[in-house]
ROSE-4610 file (N, C-alpha, C; in Angstrom, 1 decimal, always signed):
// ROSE-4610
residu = [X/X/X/X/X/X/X/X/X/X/X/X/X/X/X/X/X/X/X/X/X/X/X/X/X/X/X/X/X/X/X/X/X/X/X/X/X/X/X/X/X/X/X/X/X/X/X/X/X/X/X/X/X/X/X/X/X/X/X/X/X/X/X/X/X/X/X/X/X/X/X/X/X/X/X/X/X/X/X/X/X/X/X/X/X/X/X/X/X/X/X/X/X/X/X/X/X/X/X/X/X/X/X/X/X/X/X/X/X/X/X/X/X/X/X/X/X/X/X/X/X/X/X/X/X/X/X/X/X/X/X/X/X/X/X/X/X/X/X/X/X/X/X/X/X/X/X/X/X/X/X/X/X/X/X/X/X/X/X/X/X/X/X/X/X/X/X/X/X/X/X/X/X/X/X/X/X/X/X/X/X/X/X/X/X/X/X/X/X/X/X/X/X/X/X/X/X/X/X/X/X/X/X/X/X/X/X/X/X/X/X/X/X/X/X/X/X/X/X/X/X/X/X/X/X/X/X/X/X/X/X/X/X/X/X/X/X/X/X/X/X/X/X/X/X/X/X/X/X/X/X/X/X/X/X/X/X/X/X/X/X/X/X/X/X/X/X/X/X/X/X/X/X/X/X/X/X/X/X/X/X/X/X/X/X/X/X/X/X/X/X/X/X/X/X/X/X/X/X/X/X/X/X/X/X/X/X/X/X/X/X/X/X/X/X/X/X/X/X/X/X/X/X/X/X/X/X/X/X/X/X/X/X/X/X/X/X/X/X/X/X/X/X/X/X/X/X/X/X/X/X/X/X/X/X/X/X/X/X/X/X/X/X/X/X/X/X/X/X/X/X/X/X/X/X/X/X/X/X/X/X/X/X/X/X/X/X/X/X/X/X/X/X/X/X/X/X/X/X/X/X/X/X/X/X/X/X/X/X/X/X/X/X/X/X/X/X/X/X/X/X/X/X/X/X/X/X/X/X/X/X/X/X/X/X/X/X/X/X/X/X/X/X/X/X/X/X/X/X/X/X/X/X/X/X/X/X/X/X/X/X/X/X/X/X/X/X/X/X/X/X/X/X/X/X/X/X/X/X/X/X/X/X/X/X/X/X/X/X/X/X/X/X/X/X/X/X/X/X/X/X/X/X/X/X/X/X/X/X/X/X/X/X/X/X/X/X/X/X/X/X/X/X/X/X/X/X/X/X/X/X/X/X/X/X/X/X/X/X/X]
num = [1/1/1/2/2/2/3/3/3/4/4/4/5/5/5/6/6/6/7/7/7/8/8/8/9/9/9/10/10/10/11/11/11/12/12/12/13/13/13/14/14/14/15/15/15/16/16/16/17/17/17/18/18/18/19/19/19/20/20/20/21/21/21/22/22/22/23/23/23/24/24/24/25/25/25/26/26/26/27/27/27/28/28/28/29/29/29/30/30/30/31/31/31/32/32/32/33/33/33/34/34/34/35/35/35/36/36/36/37/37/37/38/38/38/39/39/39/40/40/40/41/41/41/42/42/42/43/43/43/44/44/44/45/45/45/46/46/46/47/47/47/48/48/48/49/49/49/50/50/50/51/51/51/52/52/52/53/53/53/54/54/54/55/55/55/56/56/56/57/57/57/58/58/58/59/59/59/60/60/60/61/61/61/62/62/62/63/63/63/64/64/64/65/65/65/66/66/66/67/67/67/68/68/68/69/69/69/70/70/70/71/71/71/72/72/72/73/73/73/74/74/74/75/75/75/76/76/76/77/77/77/78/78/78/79/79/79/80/80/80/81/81/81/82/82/82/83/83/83/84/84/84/85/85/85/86/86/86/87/87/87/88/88/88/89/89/89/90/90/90/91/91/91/92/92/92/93/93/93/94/94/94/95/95/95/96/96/96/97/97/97/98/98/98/99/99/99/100/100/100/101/101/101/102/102/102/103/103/103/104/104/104/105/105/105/106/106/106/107/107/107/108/108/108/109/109/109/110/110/110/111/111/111/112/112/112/113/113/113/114/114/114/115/115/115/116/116/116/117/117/117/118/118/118/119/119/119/120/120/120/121/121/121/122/122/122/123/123/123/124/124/124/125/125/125/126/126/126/127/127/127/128/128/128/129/129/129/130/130/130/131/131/131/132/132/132/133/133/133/134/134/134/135/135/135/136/136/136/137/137/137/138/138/138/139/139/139/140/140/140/141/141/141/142/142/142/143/143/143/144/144/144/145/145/145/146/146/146/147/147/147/148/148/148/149/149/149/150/150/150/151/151/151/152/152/152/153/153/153/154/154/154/155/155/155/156/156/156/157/157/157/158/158/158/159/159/159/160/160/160/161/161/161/162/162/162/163/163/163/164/164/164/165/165/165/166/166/166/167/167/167/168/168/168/169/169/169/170/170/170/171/171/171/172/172/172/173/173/173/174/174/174/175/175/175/176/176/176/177/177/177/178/178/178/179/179/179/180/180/180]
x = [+57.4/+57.3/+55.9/+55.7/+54.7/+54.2/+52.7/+51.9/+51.3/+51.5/+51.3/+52.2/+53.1/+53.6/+53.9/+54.9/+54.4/+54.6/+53.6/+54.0/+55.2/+55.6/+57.0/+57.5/+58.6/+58.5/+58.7/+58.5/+58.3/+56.5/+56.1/+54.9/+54.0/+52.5/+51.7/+52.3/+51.9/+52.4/+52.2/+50.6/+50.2/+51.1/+51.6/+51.0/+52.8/+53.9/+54.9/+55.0/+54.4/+54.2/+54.0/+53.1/+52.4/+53.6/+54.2/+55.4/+57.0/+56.7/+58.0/+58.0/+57.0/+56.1/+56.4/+55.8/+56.0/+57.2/+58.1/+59.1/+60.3/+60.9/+62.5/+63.0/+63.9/+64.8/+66.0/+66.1/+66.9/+66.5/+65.1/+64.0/+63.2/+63.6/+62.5/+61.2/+60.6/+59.1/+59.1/+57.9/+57.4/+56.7/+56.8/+56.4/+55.2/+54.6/+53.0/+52.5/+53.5/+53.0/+53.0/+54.0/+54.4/+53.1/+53.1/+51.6/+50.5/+50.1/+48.8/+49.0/+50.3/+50.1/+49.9/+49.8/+49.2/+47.9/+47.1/+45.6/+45.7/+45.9/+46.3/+44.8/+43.9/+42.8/+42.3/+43.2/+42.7/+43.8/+45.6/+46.2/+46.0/+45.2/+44.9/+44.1/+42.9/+42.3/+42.8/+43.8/+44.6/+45.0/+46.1/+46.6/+45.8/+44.5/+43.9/+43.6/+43.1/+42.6/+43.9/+44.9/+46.1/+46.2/+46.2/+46.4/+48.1/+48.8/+50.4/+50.6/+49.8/+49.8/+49.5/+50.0/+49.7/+48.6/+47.9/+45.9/+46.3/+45.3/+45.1/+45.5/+46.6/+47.4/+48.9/+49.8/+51.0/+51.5/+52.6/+53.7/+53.6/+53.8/+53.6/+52.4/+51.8/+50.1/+49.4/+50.0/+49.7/+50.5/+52.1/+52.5/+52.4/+52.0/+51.5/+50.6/+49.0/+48.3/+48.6/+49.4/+50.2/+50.4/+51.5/+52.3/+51.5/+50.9/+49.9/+49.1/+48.1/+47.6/+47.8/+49.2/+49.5/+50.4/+50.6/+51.4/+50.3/+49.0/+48.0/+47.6/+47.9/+46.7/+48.0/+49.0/+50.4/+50.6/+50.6/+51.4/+53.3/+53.6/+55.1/+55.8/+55.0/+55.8/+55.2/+54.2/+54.0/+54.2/+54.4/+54.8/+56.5/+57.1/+58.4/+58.6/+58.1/+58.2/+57.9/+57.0/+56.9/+57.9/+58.0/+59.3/+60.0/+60.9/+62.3/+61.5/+60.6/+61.1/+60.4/+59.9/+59.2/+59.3/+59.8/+59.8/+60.8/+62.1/+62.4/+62.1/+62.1/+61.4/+60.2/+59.3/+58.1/+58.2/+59.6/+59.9/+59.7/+59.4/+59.0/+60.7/+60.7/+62.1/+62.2/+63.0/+63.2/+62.0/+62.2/+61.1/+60.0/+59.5/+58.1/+57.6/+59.0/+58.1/+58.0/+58.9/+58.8/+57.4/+57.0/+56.2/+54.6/+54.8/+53.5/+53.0/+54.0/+54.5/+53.9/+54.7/+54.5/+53.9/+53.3/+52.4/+51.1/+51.0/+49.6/+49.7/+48.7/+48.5/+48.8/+48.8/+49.6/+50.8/+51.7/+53.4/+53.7/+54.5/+55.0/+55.9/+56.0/+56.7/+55.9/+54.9/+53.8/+53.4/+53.0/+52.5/+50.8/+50.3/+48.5/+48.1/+48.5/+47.9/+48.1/+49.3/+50.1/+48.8/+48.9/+48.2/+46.3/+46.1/+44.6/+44.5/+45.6/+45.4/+45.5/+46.6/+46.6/+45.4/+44.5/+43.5/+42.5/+42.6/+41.6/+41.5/+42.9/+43.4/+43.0/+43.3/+43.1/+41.6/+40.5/+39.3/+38.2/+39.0/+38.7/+38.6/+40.1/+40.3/+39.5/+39.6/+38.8/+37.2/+36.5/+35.4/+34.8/+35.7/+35.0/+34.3/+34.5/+34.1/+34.7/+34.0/+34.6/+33.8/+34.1/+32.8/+32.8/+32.1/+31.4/+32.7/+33.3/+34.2/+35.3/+36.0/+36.7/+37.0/+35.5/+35.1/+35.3/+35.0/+34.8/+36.5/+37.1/+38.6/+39.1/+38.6/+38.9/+38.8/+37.5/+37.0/+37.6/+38.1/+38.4/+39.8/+41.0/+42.2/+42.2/+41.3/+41.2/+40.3/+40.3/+39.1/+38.3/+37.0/+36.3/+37.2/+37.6/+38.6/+39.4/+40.2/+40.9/+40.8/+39.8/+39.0/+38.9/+37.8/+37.6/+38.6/+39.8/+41.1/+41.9/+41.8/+42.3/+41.0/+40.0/+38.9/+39.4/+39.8/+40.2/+41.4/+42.3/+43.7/+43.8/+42.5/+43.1/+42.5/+41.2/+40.5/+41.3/+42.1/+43.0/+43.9/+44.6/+45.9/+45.4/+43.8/+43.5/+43.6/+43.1/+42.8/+44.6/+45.4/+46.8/+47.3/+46.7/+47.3/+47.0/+45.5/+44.7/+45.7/+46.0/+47.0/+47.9/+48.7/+50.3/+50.1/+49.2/+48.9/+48.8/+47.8/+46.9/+48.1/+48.7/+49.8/+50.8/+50.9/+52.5/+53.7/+53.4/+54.6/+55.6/+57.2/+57.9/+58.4/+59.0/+59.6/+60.3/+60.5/+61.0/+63.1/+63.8/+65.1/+65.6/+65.0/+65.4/+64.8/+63.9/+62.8/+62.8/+62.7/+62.8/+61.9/+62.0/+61.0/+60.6/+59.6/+59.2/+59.8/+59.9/+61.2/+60.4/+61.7/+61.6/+61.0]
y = [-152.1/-153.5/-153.8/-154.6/-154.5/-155.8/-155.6/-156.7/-157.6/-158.0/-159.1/-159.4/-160.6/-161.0/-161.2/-161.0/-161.8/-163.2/-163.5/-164.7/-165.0/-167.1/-166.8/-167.7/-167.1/-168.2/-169.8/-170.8/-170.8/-169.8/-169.2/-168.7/-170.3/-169.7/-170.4/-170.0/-170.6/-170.9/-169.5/-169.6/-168.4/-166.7/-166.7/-165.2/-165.1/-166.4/-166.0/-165.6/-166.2/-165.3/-164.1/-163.4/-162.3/-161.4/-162.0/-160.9/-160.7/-162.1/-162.1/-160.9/-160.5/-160.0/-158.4/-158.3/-157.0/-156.0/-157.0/-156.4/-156.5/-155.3/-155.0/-156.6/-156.8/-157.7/-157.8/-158.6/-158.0/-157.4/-157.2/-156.0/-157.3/-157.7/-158.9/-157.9/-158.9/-158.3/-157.6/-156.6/-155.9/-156.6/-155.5/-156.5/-155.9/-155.5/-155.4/-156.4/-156.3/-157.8/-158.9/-159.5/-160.2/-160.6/-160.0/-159.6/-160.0/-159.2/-159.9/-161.5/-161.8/-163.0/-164.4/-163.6/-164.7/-165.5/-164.7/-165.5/-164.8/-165.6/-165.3/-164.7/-165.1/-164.8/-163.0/-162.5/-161.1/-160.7/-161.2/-160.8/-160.5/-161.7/-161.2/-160.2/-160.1/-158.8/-157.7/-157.7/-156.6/-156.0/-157.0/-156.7/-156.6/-157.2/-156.7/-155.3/-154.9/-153.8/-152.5/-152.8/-151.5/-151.3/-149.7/-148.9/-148.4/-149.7/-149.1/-149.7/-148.5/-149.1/-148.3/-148.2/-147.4/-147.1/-146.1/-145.8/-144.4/-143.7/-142.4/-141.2/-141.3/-140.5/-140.6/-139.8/-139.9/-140.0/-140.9/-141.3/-140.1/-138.8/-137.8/-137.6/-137.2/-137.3/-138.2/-139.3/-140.9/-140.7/-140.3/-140.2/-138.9/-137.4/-137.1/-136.9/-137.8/-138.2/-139.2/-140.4/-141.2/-140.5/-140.0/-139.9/-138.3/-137.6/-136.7/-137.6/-138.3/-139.5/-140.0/-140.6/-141.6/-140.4/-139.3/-138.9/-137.8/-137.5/-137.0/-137.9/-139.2/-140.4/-140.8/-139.7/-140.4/-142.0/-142.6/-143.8/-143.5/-143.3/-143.1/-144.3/-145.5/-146.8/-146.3/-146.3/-146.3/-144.9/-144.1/-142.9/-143.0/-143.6/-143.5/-144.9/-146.4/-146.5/-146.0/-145.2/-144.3/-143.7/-143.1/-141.7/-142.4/-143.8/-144.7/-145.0/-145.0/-146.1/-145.6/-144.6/-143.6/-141.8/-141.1/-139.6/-139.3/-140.0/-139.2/-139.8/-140.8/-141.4/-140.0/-140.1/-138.9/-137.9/-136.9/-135.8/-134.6/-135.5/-134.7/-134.8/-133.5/-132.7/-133.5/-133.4/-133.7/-132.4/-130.9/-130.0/-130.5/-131.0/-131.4/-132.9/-133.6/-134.9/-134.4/-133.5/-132.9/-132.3/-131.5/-130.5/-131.5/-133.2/-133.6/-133.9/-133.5/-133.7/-133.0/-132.0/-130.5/-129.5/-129.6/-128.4/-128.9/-127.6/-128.1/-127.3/-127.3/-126.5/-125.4/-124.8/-123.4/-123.2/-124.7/-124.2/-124.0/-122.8/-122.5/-123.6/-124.5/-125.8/-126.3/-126.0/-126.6/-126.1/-126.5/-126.1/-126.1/-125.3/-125.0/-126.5/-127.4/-128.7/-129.6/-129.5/-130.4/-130.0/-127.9/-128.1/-128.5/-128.6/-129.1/-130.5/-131.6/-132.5/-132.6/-131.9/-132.1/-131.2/-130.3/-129.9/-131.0/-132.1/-132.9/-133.8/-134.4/-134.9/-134.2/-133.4/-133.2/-132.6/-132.5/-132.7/-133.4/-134.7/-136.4/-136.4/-136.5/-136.6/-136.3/-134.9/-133.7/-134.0/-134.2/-134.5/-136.0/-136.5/-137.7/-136.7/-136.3/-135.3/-134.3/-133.3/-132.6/-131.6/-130.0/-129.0/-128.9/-128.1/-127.9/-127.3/-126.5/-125.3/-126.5/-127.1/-128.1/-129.0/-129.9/-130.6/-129.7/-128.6/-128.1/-127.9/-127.2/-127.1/-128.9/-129.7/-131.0/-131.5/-130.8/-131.4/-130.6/-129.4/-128.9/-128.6/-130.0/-130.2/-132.2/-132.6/-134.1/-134.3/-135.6/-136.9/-137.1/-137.5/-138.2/-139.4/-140.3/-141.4/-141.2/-140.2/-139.6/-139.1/-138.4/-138.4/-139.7/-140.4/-141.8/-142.0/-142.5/-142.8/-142.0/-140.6/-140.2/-139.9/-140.4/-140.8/-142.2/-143.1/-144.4/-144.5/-143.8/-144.1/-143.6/-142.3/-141.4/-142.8/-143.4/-144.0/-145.5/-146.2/-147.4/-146.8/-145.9/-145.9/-145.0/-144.7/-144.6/-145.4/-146.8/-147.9/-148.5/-148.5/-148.8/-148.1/-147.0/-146.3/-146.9/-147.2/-147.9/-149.4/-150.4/-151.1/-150.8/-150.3/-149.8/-149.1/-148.5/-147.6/-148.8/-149.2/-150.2/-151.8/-152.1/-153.2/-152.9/-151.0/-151.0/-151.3/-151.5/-151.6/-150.7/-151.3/-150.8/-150.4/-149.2/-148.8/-149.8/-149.9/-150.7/-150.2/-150.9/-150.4/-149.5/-149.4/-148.3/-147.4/-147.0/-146.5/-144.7/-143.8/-142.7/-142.4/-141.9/-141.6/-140.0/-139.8/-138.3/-137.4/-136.7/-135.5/-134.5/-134.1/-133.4/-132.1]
z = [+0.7/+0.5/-0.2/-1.2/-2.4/-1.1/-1.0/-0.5/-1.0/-2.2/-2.6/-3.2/-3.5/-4.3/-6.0/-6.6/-8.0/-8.3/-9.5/-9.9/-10.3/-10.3/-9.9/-11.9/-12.5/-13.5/-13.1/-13.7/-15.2/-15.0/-16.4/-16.0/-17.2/-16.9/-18.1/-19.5/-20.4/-21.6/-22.6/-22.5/-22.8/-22.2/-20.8/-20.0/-20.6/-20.8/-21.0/-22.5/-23.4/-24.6/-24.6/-24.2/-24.0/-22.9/-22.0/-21.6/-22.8/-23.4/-24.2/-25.4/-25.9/-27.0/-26.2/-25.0/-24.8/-24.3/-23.6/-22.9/-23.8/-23.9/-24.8/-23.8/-25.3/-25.4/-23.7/-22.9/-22.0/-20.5/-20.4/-19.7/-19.5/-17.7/-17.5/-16.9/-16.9/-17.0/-15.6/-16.2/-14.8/-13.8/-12.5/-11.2/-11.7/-12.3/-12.2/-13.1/-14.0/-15.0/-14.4/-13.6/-12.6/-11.5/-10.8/-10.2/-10.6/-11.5/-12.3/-13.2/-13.1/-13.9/-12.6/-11.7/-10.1/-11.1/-11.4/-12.4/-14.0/-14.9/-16.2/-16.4/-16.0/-17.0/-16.5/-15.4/-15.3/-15.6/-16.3/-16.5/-18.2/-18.5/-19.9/-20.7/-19.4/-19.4/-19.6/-18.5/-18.5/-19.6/-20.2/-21.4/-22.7/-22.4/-23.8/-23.6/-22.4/-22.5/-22.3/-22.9/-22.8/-23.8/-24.1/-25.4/-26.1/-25.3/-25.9/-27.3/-28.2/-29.8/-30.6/-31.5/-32.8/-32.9/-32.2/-32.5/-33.0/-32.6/-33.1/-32.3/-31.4/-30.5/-31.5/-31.3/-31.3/-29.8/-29.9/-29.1/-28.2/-28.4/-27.3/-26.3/-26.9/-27.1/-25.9/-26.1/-25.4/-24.2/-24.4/-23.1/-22.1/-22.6/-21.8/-20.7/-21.6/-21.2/-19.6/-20.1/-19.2/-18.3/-18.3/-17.4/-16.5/-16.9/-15.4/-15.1/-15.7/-15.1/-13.8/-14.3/-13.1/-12.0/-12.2/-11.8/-10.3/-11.0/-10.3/-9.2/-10.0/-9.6/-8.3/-7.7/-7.1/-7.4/-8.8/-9.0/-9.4/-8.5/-8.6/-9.4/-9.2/-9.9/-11.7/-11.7/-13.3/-14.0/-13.2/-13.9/-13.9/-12.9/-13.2/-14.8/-14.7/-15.8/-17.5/-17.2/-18.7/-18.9/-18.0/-18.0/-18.6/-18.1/-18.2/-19.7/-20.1/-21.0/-22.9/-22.1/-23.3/-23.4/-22.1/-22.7/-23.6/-23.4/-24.8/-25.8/-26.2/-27.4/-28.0/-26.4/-26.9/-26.9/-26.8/-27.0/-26.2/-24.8/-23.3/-23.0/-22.6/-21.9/-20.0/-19.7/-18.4/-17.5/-17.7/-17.9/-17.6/-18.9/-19.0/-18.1/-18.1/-17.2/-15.5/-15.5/-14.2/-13.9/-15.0/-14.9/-14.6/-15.4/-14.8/-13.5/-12.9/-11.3/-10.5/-10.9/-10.2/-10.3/-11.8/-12.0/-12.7/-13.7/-14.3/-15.7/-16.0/-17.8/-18.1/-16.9/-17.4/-17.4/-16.9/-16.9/-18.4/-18.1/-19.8/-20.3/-20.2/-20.7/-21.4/-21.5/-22.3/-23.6/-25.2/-26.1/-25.8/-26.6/-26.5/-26.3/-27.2/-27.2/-26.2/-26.0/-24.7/-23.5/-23.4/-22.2/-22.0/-23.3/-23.4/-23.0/-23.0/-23.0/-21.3/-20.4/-19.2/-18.5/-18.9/-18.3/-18.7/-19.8/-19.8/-19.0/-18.7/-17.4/-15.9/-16.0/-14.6/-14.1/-15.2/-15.4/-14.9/-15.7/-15.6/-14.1/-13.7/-12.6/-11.5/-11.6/-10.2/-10.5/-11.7/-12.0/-12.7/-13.2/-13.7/-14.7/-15.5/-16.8/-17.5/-18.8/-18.7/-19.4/-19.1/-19.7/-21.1/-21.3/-22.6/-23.2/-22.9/-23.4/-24.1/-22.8/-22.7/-24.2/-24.0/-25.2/-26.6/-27.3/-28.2/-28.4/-27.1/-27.9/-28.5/-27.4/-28.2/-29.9/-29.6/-31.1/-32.3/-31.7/-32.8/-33.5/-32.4/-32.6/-32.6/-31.9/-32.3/-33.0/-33.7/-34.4/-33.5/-33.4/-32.5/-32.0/-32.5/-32.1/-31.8/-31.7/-31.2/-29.5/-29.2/-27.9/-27.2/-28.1/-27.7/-26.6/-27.5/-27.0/-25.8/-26.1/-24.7/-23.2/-23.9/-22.3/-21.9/-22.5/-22.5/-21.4/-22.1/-22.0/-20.1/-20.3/-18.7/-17.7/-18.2/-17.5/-17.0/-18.2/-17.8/-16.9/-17.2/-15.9/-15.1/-15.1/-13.2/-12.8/-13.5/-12.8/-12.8/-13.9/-13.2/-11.6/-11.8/-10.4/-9.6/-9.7/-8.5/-8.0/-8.7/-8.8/-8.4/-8.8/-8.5/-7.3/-6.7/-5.0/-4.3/-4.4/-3.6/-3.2/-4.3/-4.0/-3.5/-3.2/-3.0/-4.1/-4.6/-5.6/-5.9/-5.5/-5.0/-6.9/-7.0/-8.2/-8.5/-10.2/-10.9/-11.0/-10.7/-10.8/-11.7/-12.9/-14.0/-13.9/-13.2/-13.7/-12.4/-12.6/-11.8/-11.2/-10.1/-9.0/-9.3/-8.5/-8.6/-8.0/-8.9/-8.7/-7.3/-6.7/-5.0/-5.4]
């Protein structure tokens, strides 16, 4: 049972634009969007600060990152909506979304890059950092903005997890739970 509530429609003028814009045609809005739209002005925050956009990741890239993330971070609600709504789009195998689950960088499901990005993750995580060695393989397969972006991305959906743990939020009906 999610302990807070969401906001109920009609919403403000503004926050219903801003869900109309992001959610597929058909796909009412999420209970986390829901949720935060209780006060528009930290739901706006919110949404300014999400990186689901054309930057300097590819679609995979972005979602691997995602989905160990929230998946370390045990957000079962937002790792099951990535799953639903982006791995195959991103070209993660059932395998691999499993694998951000259950394993780590060395599952052979993984390419060299794939697993640099989940040891950067799970870095972040265990340290709030990352080593020297670490960084260099970065630099020498990403952009600087590139980086940027995946210190960014681990650091917003810690804080989604934080959200999505802390409210309870019960999984979204499409969306898959963590595999047994």
């Amino acid at each position: 049972m999610s302990r807070m509530s969401p906001a109920e429609p009609p919403y403000p003028d503004d926050v219903q634009a801003r869900l109309s814009r992001i959610m597929p045609p058909g796909v009412p809005p999420l209970r986390l969007f829901t949720t935060l739209a209780r006060d528009p002005r930290l739901f706006e925050r919110f949404m300014s600060a999400g990186l689901i956009d054309h930057g300097n990741l590819t679609l995979r890239q972005r979602e691997i990152v995602i989905d160990r993330v929230t998946a370390i971070s045990g957000s079962e609600y937002e790792w099951g909506v990535h799953v639903a709504l982006f791995a195959a789009r991103a070209g993660l195998s059932e395998a691999q979304t499993r694998a951000t689950v259950r394993s780590g960088p060395d599952d052979p499901v993984w390419s060299d890059e794939d697993r640099l990005l989940i040891g950067v993750v799970d870095a972040l995580h265990r340290d709030c950092d990352i080593d020297d060695a670490t960084w260099q393989e970065l630099k020498a397969r990403f952009a600087d903005e590139a980086i940027l972006e995946i210190l960014m991305l681990a650091g917003f959906y810690r804080m989604v997890s934080y959200l999505t743990n802390a409210l309870r939020l019960a999984p979204e009906a499409f969306a898959p739970r963590f595999p047994a």
